[in-house]
Structures are given as C-alpha cells and as structure tokens.
Chimera marker file (.cmm) of the C-alpha trace (Angstrom):
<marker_set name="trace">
<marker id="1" x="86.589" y="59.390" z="129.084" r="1" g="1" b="0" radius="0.5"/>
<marker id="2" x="88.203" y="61.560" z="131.363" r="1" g="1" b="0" radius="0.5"/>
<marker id="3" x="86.638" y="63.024" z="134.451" r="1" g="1" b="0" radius="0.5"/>
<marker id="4" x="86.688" y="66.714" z="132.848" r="1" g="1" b="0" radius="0.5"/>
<marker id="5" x="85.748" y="65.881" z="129.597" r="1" g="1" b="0" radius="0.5"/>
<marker id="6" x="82.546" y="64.037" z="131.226" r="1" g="1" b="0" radius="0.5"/>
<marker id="7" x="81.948" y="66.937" z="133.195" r="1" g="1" b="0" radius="0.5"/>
<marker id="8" x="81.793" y="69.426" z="130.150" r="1" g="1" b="0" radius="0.5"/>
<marker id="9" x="79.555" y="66.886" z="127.868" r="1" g="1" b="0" radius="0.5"/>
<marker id="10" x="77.755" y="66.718" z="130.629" r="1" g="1" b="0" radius="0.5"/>
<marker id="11" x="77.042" y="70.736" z="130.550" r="1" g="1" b="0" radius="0.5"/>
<marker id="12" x="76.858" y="71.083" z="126.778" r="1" g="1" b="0" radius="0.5"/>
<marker id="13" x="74.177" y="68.042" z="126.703" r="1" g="1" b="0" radius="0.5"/>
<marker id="14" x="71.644" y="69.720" z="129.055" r="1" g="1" b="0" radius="0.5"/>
<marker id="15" x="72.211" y="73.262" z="127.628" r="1" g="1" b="0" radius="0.5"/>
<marker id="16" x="69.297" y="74.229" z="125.308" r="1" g="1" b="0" radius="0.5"/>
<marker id="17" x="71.504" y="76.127" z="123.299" r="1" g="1" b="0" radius="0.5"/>
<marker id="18" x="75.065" y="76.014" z="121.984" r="1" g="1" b="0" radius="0.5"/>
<marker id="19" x="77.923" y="77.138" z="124.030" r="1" g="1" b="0" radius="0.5"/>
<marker id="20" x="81.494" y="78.597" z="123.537" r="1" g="1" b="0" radius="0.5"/>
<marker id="21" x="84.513" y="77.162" z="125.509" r="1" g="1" b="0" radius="0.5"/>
<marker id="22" x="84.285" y="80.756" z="127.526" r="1" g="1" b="0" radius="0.5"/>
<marker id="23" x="80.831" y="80.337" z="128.431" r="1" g="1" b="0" radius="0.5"/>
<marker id="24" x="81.724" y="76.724" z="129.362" r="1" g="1" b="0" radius="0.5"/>
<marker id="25" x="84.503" y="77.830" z="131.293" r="1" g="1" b="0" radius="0.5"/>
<marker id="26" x="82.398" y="80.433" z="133.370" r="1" g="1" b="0" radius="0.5"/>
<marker id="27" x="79.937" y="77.715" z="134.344" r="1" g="1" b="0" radius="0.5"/>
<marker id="28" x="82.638" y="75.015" z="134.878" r="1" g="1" b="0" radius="0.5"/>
<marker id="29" x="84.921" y="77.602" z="136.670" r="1" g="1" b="0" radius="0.5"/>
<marker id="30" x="87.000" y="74.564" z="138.498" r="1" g="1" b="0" radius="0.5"/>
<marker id="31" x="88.300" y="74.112" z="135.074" r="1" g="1" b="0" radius="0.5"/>
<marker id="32" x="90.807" y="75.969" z="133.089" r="1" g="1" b="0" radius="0.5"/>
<marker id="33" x="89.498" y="77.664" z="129.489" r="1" g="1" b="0" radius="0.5"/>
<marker id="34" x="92.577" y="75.345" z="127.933" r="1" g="1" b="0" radius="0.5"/>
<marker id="35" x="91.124" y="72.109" z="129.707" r="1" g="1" b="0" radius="0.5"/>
<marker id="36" x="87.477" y="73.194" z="128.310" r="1" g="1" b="0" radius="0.5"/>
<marker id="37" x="88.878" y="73.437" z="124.794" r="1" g="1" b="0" radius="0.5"/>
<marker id="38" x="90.580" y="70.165" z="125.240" r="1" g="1" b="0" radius="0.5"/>
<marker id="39" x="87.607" y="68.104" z="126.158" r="1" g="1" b="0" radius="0.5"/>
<marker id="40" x="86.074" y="70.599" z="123.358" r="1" g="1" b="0" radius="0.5"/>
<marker id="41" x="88.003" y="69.263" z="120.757" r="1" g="1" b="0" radius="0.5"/>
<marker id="42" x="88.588" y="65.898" z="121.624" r="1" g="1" b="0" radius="0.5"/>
<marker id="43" x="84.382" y="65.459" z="122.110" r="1" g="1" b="0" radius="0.5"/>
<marker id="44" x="83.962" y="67.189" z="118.792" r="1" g="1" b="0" radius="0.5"/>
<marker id="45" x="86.364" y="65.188" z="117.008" r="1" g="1" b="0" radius="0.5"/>
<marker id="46" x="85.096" y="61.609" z="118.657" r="1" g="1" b="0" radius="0.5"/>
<marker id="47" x="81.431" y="62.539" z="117.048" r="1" g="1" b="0" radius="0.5"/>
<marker id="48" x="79.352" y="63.379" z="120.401" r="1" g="1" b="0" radius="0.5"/>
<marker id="49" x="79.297" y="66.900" z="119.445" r="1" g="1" b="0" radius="0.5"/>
<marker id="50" x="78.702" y="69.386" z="116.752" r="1" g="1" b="0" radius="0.5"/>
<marker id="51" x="79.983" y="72.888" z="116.330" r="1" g="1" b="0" radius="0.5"/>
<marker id="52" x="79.939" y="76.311" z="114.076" r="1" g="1" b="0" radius="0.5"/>
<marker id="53" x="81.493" y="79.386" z="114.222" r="1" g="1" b="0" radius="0.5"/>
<marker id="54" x="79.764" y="82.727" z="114.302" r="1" g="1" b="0" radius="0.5"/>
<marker id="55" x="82.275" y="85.761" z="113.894" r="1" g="1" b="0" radius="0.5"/>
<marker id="56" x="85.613" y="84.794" z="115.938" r="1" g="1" b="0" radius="0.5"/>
<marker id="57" x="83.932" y="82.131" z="117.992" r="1" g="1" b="0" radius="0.5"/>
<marker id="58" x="83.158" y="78.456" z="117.863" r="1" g="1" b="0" radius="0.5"/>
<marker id="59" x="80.132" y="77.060" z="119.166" r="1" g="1" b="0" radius="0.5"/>
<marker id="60" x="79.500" y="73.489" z="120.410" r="1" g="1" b="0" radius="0.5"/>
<marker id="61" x="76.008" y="71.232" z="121.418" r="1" g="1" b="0" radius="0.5"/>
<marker id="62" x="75.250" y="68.051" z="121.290" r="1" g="1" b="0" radius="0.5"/>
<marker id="63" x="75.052" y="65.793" z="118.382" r="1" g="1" b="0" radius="0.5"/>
<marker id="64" x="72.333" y="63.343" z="119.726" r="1" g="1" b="0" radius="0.5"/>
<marker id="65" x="69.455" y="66.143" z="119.296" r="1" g="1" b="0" radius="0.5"/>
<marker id="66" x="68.621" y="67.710" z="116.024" r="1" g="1" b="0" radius="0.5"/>
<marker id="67" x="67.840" y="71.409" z="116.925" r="1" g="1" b="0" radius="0.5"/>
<marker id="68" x="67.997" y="74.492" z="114.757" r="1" g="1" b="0" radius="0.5"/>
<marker id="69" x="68.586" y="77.839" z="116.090" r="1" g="1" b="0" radius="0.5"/>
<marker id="70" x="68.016" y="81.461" z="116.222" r="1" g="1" b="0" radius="0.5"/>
<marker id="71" x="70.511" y="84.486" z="117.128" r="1" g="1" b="0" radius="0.5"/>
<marker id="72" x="69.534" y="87.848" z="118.107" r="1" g="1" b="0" radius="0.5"/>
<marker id="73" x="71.504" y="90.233" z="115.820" r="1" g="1" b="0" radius="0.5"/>
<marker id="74" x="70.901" y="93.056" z="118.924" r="1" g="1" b="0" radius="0.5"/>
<marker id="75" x="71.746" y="90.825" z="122.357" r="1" g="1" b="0" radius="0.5"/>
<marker id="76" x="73.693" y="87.987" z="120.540" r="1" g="1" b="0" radius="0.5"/>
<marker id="77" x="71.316" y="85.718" z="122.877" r="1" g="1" b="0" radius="0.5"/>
<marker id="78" x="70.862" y="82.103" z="121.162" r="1" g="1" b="0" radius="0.5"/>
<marker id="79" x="67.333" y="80.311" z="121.562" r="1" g="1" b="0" radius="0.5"/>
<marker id="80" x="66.602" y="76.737" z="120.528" r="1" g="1" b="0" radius="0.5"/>
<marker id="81" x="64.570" y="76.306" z="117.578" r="1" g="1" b="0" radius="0.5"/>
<marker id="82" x="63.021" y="72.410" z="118.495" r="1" g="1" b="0" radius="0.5"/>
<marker id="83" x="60.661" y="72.170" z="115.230" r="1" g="1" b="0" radius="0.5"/>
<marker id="84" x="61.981" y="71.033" z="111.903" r="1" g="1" b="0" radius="0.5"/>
<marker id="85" x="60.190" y="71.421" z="108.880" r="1" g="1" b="0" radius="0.5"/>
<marker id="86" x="63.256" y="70.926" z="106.015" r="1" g="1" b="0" radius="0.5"/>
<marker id="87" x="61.746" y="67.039" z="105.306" r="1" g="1" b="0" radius="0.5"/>
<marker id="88" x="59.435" y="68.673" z="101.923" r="1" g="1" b="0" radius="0.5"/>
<marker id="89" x="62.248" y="71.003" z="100.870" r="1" g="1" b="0" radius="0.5"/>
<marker id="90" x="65.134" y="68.265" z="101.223" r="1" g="1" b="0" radius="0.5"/>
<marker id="91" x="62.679" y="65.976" z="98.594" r="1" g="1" b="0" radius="0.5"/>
<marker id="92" x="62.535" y="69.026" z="96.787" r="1" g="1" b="0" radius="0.5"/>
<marker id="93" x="65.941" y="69.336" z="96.575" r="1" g="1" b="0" radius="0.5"/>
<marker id="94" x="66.402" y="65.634" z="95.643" r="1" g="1" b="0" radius="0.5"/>
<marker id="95" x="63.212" y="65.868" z="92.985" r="1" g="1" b="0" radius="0.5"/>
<marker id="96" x="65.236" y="68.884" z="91.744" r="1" g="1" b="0" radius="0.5"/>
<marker id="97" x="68.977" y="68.580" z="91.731" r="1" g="1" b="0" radius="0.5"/>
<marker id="98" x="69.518" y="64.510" z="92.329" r="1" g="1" b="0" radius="0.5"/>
<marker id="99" x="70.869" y="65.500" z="95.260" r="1" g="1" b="0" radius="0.5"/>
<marker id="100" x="70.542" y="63.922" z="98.424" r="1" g="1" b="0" radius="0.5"/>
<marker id="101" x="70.603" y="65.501" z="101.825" r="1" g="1" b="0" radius="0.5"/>
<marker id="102" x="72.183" y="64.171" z="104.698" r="1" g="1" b="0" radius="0.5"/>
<marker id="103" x="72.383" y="66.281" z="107.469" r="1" g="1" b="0" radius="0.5"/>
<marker id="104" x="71.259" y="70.036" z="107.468" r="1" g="1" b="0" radius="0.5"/>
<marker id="105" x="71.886" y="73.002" z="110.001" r="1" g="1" b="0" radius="0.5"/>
<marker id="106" x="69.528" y="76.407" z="110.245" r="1" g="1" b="0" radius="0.5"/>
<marker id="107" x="70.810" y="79.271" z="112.198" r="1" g="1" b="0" radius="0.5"/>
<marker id="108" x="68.380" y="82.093" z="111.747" r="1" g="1" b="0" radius="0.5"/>
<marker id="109" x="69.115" y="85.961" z="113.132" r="1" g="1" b="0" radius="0.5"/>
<marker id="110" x="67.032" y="88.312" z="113.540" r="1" g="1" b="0" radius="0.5"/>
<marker id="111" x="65.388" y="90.750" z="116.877" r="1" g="1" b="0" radius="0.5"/>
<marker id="112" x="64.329" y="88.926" z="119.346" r="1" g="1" b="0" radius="0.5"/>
<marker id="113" x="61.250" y="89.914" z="121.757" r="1" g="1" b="0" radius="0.5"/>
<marker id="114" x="62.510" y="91.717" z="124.170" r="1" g="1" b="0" radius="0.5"/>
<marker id="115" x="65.022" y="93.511" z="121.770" r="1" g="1" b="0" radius="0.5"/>
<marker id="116" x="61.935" y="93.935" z="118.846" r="1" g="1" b="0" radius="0.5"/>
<marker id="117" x="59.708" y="95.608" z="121.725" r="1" g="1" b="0" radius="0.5"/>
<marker id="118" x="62.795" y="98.297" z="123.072" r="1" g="1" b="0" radius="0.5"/>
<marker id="119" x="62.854" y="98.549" z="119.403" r="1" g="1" b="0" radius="0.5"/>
<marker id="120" x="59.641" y="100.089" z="118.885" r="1" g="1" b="0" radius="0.5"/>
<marker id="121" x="59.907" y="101.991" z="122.174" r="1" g="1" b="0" radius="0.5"/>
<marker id="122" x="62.612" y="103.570" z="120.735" r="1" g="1" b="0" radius="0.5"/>
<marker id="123" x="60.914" y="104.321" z="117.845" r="1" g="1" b="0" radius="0.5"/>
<marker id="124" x="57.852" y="105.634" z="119.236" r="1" g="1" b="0" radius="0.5"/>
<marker id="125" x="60.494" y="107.945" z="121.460" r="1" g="1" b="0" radius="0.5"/>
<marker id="126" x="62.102" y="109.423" z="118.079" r="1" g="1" b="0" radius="0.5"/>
<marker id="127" x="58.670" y="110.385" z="116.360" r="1" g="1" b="0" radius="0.5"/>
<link id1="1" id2="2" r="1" g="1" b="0" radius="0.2"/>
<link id1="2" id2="3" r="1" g="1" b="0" radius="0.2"/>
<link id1="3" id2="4" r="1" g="1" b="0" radius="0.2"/>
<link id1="4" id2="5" r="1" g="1" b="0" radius="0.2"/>
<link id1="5" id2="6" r="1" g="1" b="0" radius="0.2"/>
<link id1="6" id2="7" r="1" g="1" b="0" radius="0.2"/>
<link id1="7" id2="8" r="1" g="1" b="0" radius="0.2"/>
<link id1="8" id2="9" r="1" g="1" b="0" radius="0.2"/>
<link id1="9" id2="10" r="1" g="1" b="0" radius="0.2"/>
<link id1="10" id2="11" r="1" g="1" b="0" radius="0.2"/>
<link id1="11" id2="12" r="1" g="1" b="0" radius="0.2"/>
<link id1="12" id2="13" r="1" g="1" b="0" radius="0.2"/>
<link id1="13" id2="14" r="1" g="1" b="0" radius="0.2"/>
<link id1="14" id2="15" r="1" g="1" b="0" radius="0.2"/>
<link id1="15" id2="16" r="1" g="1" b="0" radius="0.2"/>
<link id1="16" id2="17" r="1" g="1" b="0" radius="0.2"/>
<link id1="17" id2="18" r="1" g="1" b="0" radius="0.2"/>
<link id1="18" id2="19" r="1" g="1" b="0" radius="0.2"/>
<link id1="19" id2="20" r="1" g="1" b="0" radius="0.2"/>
<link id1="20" id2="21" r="1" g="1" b="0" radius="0.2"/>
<link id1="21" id2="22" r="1" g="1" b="0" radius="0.2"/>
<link id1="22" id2="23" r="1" g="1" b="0" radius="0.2"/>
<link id1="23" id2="24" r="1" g="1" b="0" radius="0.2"/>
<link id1="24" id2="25" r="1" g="1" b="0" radius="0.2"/>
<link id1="25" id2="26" r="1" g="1" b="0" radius="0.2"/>
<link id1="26" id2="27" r="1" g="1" b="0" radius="0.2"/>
<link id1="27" id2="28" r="1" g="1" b="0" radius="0.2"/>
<link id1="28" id2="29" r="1" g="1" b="0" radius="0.2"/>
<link id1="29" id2="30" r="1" g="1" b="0" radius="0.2"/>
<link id1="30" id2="31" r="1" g="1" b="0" radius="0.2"/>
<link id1="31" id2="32" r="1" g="1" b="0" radius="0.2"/>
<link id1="32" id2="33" r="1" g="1" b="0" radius="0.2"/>
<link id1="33" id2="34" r="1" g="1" b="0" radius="0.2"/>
<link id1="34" id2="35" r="1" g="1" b="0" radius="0.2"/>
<link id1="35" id2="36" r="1" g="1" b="0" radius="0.2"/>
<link id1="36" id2="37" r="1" g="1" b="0" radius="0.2"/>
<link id1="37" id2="38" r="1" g="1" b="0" radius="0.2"/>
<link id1="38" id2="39" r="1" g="1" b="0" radius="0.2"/>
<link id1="39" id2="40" r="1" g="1" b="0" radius="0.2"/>
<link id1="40" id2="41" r="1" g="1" b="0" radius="0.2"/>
<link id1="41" id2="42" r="1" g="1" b="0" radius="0.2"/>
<link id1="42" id2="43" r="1" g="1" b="0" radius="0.2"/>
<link id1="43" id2="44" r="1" g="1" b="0" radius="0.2"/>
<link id1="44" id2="45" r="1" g="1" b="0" radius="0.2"/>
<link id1="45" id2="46" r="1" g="1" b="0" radius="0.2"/>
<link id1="46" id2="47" r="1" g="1" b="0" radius="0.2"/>
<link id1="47" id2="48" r="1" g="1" b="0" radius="0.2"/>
<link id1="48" id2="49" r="1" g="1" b="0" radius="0.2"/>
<link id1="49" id2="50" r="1" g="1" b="0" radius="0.2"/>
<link id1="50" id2="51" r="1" g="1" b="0" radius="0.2"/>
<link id1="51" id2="52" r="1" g="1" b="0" radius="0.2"/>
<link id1="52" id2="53" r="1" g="1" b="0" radius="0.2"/>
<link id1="53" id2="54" r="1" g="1" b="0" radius="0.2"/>
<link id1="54" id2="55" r="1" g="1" b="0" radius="0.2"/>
<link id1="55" id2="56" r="1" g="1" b="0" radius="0.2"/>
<link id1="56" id2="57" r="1" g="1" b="0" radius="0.2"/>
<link id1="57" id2="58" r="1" g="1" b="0" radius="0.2"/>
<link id1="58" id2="59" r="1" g="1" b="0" radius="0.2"/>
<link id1="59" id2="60" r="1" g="1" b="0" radius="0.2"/>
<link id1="60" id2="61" r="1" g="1" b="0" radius="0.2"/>
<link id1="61" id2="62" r="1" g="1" b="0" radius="0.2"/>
<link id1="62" id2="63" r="1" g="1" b="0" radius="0.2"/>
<link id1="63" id2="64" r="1" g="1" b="0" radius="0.2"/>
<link id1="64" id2="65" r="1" g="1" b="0" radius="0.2"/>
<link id1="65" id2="66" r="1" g="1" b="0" radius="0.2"/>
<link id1="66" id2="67" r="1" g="1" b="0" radius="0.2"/>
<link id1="67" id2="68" r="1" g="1" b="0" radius="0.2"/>
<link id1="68" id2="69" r="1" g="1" b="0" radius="0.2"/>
<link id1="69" id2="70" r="1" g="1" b="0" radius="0.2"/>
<link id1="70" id2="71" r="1" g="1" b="0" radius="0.2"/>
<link id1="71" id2="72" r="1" g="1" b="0" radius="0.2"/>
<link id1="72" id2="73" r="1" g="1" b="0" radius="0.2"/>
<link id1="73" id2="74" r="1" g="1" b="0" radius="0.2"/>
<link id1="74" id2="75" r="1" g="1" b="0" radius="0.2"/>
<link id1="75" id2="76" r="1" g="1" b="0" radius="0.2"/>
<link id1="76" id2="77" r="1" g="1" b="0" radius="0.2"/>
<link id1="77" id2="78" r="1" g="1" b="0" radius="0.2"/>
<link id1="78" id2="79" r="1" g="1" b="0" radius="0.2"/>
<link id1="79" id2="80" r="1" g="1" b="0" radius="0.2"/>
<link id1="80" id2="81" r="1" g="1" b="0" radius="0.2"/>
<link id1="81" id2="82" r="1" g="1" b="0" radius="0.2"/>
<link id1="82" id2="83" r="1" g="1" b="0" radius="0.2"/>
<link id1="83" id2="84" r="1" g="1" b="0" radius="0.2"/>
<link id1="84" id2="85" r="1" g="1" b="0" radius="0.2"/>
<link id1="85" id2="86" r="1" g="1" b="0" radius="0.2"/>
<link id1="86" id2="87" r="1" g="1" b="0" radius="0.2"/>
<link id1="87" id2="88" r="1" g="1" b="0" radius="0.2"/>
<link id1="88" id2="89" r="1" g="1" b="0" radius="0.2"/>
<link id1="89" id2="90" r="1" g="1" b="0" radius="0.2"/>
<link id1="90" id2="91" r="1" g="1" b="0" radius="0.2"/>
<link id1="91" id2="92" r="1" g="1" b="0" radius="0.2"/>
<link id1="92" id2="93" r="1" g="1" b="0" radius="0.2"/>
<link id1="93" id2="94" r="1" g="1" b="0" radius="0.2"/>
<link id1="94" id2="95" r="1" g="1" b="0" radius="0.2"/>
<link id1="95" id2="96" r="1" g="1" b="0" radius="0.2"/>
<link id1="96" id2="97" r="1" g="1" b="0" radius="0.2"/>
<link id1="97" id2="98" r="1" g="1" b="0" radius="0.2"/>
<link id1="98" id2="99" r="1" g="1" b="0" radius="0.2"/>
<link id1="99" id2="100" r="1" g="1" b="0" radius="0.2"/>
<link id1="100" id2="101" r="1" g="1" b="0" radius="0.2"/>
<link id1="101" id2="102" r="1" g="1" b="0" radius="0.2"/>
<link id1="102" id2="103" r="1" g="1" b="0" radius="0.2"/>
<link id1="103" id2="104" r="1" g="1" b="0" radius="0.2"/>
<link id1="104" id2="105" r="1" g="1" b="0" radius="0.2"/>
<link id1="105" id2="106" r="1" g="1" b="0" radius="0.2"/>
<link id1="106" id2="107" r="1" g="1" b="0" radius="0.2"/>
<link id1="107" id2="108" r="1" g="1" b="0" radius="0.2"/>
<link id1="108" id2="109" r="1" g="1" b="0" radius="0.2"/>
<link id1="109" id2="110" r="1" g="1" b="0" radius="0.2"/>
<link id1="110" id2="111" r="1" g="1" b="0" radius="0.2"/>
<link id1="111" id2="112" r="1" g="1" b="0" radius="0.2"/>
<link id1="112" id2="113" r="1" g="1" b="0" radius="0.2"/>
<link id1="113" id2="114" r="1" g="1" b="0" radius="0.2"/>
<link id1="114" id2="115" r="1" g="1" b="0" radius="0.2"/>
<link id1="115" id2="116" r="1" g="1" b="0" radius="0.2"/>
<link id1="116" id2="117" r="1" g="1" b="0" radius="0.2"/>
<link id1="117" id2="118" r="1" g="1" b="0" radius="0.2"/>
<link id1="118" id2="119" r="1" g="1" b="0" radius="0.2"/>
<link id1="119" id2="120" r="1" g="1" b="0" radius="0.2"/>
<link id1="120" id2="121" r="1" g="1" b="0" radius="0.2"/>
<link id1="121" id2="122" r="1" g="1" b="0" radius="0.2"/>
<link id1="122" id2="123" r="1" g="1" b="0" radius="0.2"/>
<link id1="123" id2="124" r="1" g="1" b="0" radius="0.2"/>
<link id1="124" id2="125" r="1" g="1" b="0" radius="0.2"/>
<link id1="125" id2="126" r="1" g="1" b="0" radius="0.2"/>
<link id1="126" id2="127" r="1" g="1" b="0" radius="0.2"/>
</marker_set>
C-alpha cells in the first residue's frame, strides 16, 4: 500500500464517524482532494472500507467496526451510534420472510442536542 493511501486509512480508521474525501482532504492538507479520492476508491474497492452517500456526497469509515449512525437534519453533524440491537429483528426477519441477513447499515436523522435545545429557545422566543 502506498504511503498516501496508508496515511488516509490511517485517518478514516481512528475517526468516530464517517468522512468525505473533502473533510479528509482538510485534515490531510499535504494531500491533494484527487489523491484522497484515489486512496478513497482504491481502499473501498480492496474491502477495508465502507461507504454511503447522503445528498451529493459519499461517505467512507472503516469496515473492521460495525457502527451505526446518526445525522443531525439542522447541523449535518454525524455521531457514532456504538450499540446494536438489529440481532431479534434480523431472526424476525428470517422467522418471517426466509430471509437471511447478512450485513445491515442504520443511519438515523433527526435534532441533535445542542440543535433540539436552540430549538426550544426559539420557540419559547416566538410565544
């Protein structure tokens, strides 16, 4: 592996959350947005990382920890979700439909704190 490509696995595999090639760009600024979406790709495609897209955008962590996320629909700010409960409703889903789950992905969106509380701050402001 390549000395860039090391470097931005490196980055993606101690971020909490899922990055873009911009944001890795910004924190890898020695490196060139097309060089980040090289090592991107080529880390995607050889299995060390996963990805989705939200809107325009693709995101990328790590494949070696199962996380599930949530997005602020306000901020756009991703935090790490580190429980899993999807074991009862995957049997479910076998018990019911024969079907059997091999890999599942939760992205959930919503107000954060911060964004809930200036929320109901505006709120209270409005009344």
């Amino acid at each position: 592996m390549t000395k860039n490509r090391e470097k931005v696995y490196a980055e993606l595999i101690s971020s909490p959350v899922p990055m873009t090639a911009y944001e890795m760009s910004e924190k890898l600024s020695e490196m060139s947005l097309t060089t980040v979406y090289r090592a991107l790709e080529y880390l995607y495609e050889a299995g060390l990382l996963k990805r989705f897209s939200l809107g325009e955008y693709n995101y990328y962590y790590s494949s070696s920890v199962h996380r599930h996320f949530f997005r602020c629909i306000n901020c756009g700010k991703l935090y790490p979700i580190e429980e899993c409960y999807m074991e009862e409703y995957e049997e479910y889903l076998l018990k019911t439909f024969k079907i059997k789950i091999h890999e599942h992905f939760v992205l959930f969106s919503g107000l954060c704190e911060a964004c809930n509380k200036q929320k109901d701050v505006e709120l209270a402001h409005n009344k």
